[in-house]
C-alpha positions in Angstrom: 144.6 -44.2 48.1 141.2 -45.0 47.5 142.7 -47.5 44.3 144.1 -49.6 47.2 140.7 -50.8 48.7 140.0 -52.9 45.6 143.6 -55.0 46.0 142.8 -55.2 49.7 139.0 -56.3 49.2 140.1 -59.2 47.1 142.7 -60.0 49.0 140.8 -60.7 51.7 138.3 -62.7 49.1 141.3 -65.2 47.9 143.0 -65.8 51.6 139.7 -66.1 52.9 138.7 -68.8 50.3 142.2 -70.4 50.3 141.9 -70.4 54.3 138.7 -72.1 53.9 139.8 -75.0 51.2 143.0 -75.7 53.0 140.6 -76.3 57.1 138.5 -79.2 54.5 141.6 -80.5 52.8 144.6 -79.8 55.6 142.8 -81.1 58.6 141.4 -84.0 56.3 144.6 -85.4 55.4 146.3 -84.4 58.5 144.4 -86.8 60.3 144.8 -89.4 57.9 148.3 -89.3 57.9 148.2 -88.8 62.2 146.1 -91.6 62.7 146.5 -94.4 59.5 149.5 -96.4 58.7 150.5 -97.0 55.1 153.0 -97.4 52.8 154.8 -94.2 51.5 152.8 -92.2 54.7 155.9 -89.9 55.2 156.6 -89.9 51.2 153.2 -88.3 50.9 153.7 -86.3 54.5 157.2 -85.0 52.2 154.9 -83.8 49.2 151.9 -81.9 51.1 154.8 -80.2 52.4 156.6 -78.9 49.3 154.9 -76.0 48.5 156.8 -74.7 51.8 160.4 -75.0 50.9 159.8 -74.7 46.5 160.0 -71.4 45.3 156.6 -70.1 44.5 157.4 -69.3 40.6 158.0 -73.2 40.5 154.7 -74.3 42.1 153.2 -71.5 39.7 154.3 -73.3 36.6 153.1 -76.8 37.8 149.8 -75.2 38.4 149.9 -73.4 35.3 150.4 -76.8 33.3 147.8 -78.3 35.2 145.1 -75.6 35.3 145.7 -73.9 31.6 144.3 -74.5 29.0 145.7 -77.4 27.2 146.8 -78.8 30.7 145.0 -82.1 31.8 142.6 -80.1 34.4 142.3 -77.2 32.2 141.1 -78.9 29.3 138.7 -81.1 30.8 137.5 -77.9 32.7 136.9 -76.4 29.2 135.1 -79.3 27.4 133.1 -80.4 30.2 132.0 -77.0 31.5 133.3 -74.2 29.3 135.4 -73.2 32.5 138.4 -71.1 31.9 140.2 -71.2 35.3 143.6 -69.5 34.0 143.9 -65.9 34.7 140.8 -65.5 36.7 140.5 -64.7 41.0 139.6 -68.5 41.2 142.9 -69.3 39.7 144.5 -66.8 42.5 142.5 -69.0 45.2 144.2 -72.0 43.6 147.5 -70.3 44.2 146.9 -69.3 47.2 145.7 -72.3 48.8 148.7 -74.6 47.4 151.3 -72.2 49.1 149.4 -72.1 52.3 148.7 -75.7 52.5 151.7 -76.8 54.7 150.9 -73.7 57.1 147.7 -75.7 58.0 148.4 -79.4 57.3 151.5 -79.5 59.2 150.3 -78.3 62.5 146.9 -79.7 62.5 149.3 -83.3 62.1 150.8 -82.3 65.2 148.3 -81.1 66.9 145.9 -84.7 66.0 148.9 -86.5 67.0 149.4 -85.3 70.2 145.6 -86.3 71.2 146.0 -88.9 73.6 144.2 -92.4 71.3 142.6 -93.1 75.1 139.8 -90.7 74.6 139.4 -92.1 71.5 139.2 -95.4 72.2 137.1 -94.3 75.3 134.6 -92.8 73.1 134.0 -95.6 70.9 133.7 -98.2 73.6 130.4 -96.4 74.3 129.5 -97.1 70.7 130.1 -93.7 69.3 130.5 -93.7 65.5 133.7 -92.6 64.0 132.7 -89.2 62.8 131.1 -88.1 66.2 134.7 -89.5 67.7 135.8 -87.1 65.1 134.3 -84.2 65.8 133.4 -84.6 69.4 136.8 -85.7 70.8 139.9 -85.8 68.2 138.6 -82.2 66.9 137.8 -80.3 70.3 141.5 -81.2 71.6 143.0 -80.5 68.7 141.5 -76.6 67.5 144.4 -74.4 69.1 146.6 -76.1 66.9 144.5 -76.1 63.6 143.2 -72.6 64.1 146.4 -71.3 64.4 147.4 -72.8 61.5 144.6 -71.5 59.5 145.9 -68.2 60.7 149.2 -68.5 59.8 147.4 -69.9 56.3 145.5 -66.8 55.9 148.6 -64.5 56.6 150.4 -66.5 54.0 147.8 -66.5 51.4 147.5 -63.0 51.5 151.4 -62.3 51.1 151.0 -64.7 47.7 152.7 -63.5 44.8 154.9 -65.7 42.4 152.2 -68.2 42.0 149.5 -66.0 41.7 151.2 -64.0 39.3 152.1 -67.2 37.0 148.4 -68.5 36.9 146.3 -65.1 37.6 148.5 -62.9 35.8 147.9 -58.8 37.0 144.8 -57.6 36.1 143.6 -54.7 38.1 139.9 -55.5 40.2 140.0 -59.0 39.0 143.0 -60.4 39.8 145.5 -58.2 41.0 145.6 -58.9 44.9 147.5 -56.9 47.6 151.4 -58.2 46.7 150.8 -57.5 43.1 149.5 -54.2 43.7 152.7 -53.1 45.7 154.4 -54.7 42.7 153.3 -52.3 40.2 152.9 -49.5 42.3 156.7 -50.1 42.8 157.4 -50.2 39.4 155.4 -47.7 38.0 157.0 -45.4 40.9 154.2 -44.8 42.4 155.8 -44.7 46.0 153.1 -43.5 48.1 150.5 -45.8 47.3 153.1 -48.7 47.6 154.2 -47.7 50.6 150.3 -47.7 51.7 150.1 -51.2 50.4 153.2 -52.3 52.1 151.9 -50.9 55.5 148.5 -52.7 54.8 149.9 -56.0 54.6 152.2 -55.6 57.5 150.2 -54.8 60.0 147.9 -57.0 58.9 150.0 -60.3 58.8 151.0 -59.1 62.1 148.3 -59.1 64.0 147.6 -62.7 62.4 150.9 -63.7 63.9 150.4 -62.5 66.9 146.6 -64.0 67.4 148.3 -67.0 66.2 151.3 -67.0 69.0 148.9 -67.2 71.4 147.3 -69.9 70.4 150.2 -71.7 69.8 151.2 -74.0 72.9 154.1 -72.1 75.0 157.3 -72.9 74.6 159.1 -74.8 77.5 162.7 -74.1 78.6 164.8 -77.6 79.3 165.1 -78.1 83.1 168.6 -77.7 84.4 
């Protein structure tokens, strides 16, 4: 089993860098969207949250337009900077964090919105600047919510696999994560080493959805 460390090692590499896009980019636009009014808010609420009901292969083949090579990122990626993102663990990251996205965007938008704007308001009426409101009232109330989303990010990045495959491809210590591993292990019958695998990212995911029950707030039963 010792071929299953290097799948599991970068595994850990791409959830962990997905995780750590999506807590910039999820919190960032789910307090935009919790606190600013705007045309088209819940249009743009609707498309952050896509990657959660589209079927990964799908979201694999926009990114694969985007990112490749004669897509618009790809090719500007290439002439500016000789980057080639397409099959490489950076594309897998890409992946990654676009499935996970909702898994920390949506409950960070509920978690901002159920701040009470009193504190808020409190804080700035003692000349606080925005950002310190930020991260000194909105963000403290709200962390049980966004960290439990980054958990449930992480366990979803890890379990990746159509989008990965469309934009990483397979290829073994460089791209080929933990679900892509079992995949071919599967396939090239190889049984014991996917069952390994299998077990890996089990246990793993749930032990991440467990820490992230209890973060979660508890769930009320309706008064009789």
């Amino acid at each position: 089993m010792e071929g299953a460390w290097i799948p599991l090692l970068l595994t850990l590499k791409v959830a962990g860098c997905a995780t750590a896009l999506n807590l910039l980019l999820g919190v960032g636009m789910a307090f935009a969207l919790a606190r600013w009014r705007f045309p088209g808010r819940e249009v743009l609420d609707a498309v952050l949250t896509l990657p959660m009901v589209m079927p990964p292969t799908v979201m694999g083949y926009y990114l694969l337009v985007l990112i490749g090579q004669q897509g618009p990122l790809g090719a500007w990626l290439w002439s500016q900077f000789g980057i080639r993102l397409i099959f490489t663990w950076e594309a897998a990251v890409l992946a990654a964090m676009v499935m996970s996205f909702p898994l920390v965007f949506k409950p960070a938008r509920t978690a901002f919105e159920g701040v009470d704007p009193q504190f808020e308001h409190a804080a700035r009426t003692l000349g606080i600047s925005e950002w310190a409101v930020f991260f000194r009232v909105s963000l403290p109330l709200a962390w049980r919510g966004i960290f439990a989303g980054l958990l449930l990010s992480f366990a979803r990045a890890m379990g990746e696999f159509g989008a990965t495959l469309m934009v990483a491809g397979s290829i073994p210590g460089k791209t080929q994560t933990l679900s892509i591993a079992a995949y071919e292990a599967v396939q090239a019958g190889q049984d014991d080493m996917a069952n390994f695998l299998v077990a890996v990212t089990t246990l793993t995911c749930l032990a991440i959805l467990l820490s992230a029950g209890r973060l979660l707030p508890p769930h009320k039963e309706p008064r009789s």
